[in-house]
Every structure is written in structure tokens, then in C-alpha cells.
MARDRENVEX-882761 format. One line per field, with one value per residue (C-alpha): residue in three letters; chain; x, y, z. Coordinates in steps of 0.001 Angstrom, whole numbers, plus 500000, padded with zeros to 6 digits. Each point is the difference from the previous one (the first is absolute). Layout:
code	ALA_...
unit	A_...
px	X_...
py	Y_...
pz	Z_...
end
This chain:
code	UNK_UNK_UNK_UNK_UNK_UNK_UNK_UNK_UNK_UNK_UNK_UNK_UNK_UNK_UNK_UNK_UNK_UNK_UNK_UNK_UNK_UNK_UNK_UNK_UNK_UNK_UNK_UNK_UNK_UNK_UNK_UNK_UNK_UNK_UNK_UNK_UNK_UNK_UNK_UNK_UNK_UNK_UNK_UNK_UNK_UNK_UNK_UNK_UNK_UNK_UNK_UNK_UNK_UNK_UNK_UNK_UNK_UNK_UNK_UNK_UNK_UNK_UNK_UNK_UNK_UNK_UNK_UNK_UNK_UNK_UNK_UNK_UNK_UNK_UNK_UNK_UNK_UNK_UNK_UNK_UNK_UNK_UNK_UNK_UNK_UNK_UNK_UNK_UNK_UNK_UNK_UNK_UNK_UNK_UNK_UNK_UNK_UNK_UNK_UNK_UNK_UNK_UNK_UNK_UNK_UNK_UNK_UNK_UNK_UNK_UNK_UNK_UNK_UNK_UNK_UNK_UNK_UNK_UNK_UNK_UNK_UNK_UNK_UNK_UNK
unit	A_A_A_A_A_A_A_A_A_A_A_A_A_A_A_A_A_A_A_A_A_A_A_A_A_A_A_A_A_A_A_A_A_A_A_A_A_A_A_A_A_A_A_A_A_A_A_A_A_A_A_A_A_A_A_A_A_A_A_A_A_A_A_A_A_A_A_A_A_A_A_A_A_A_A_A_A_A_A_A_A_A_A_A_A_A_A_A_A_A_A_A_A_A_A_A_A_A_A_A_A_A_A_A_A_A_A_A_A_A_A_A_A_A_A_A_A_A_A_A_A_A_A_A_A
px	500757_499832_500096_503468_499926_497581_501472_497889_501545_499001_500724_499577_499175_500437_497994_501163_496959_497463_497046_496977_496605_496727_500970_503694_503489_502731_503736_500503_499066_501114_499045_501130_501849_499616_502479_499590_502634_499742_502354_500048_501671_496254_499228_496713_499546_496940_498823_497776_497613_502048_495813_500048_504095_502651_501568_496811_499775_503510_499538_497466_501932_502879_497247_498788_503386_499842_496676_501322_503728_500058_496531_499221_500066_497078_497915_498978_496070_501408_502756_497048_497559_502673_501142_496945_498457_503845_500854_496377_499396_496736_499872_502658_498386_501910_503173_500016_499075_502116_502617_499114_499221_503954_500595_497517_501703_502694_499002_498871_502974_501942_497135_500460_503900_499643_497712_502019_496976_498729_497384_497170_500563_499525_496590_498468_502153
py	825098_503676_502885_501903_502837_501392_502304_501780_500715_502644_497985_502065_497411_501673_498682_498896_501395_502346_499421_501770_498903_502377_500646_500227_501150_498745_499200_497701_499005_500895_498291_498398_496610_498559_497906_498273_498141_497379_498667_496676_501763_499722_503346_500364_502415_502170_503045_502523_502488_503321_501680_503744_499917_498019_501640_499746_496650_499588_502218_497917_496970_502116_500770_497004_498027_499319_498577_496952_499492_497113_498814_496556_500459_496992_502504_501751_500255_501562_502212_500801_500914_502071_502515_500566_500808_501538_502075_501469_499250_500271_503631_498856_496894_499855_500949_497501_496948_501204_500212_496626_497923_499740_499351_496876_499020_499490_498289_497363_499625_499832_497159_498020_499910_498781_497048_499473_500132_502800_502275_498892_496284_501820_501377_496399_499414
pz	351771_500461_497482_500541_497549_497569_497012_497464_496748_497360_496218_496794_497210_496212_497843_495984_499149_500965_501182_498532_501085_500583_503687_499961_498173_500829_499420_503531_503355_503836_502141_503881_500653_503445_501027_503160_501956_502502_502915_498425_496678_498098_497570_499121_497178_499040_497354_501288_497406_500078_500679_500011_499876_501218_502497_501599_500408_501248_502534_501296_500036_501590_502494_501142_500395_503451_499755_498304_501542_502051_498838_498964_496043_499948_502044_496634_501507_503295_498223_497630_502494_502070_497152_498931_503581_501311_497238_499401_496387_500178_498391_497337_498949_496985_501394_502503_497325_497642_502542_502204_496504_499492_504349_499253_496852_501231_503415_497841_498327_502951_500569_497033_500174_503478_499214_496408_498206_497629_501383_497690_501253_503593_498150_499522_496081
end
């Protein structure tokens, strides 16, 4: 199985009602879907943290699409370990987990639909 395309997506989610806490206001949430597709037809799905903003974090996806294409999606350690030494993140620690949190998410779901079992089975139940 190899990973064929990877496509960030920038959602805007209104919420019915606002939220009011002591740290934030707000009416709704953006944030970036990650759908990735395999060459056996398996999409994996994930949500990344918008961090700072949004379009930051896609951008980094954008960014480091060829490091996954072609790639072994059960590789998640390897894939892991080469964004985060490849792309650098090392000065944007948050950008790059906020960004990489939704690449993992949905590597295991790719993982879990390909062994028909849901993820937290995967986890030990």
C-alpha cells in the first residue's frame, strides 16, 4: 500500500452558540482536514489545531507533500521522524505538531480501515 495523494482542507465550523470562556470568544472554529488517499482506494482522515492561524498550517502540509507520496502509510514512526527532521520544525515546534497531529491522525485511520478494526482496538481495547 502506498500513499497516493495528500489534500489539506481549510473547514469553517459555525457554531449555534458562542463560546465564552475566560480565555476565548467565539462564534466558530477553522480549522484543517487531512484527507489521505491510498492506491488500494483507503482514505484516512485527520483534524489538525489551526495554532497561530490556519493558513499556516496548510501551508505546511502543502509543503511537505512529497515527503509522504509513495510512502508506506504504516510507516507513521519513519514518516514521523522524516518531517520533523526534513522540514526543520524544530524552531516551530508548535507549528509542526499542530500541523503533523492531523498527518498521524489520519495514518491511523488509513490503519484501522485496512485491518477492519477501529483504531482504539489497534490501541490494546
Amino acid at each position: 500500500m502506498k500513499i497516493t495523494n495528500i489534500e489539506p482542507i481549510i473547514v469553517s465550523v459555525p457554531y449555534k452558540h458562542r463560546e465564552t470562556s475566560t480565555r476565548v470568544q467565539r462564534d466558530g472554529v477553522t480549522a484543517v482536514l487531512i484527507k489521505i488517499t491510498t492506491d488500494t482506494n483507503i482514505v484516512g482522515w485527520g483534524e489538525s489545531c489551526p495554532g497561530p492561524n490556519v493558513e499556516s498550517i496548510y501551508q505546511i502540509i502543502v509543503s511537505t507533500i512529497p515527503l509522504f507520496t509513495g510512502r508506506n502509510p504504516f510507516d507513521r514512526e519513519a514518516i514521523a521522524q522524516d518531517f520533523f527532521a526534513t522540514a526543520h520544525w524544530f524552531h516551530r515546534e508548535m507549528s509542526g505538531n499542530f500541523a503533523f497531529a492531523g498527518i498521524d491522525m489520519a495514518l491511523w485511520d488509513i490503519f484501522g480501515k485496512a485491518c477492519q478494526q477501529p483504531i482504539y482496538n489497534l490501541f490494546g481495547g
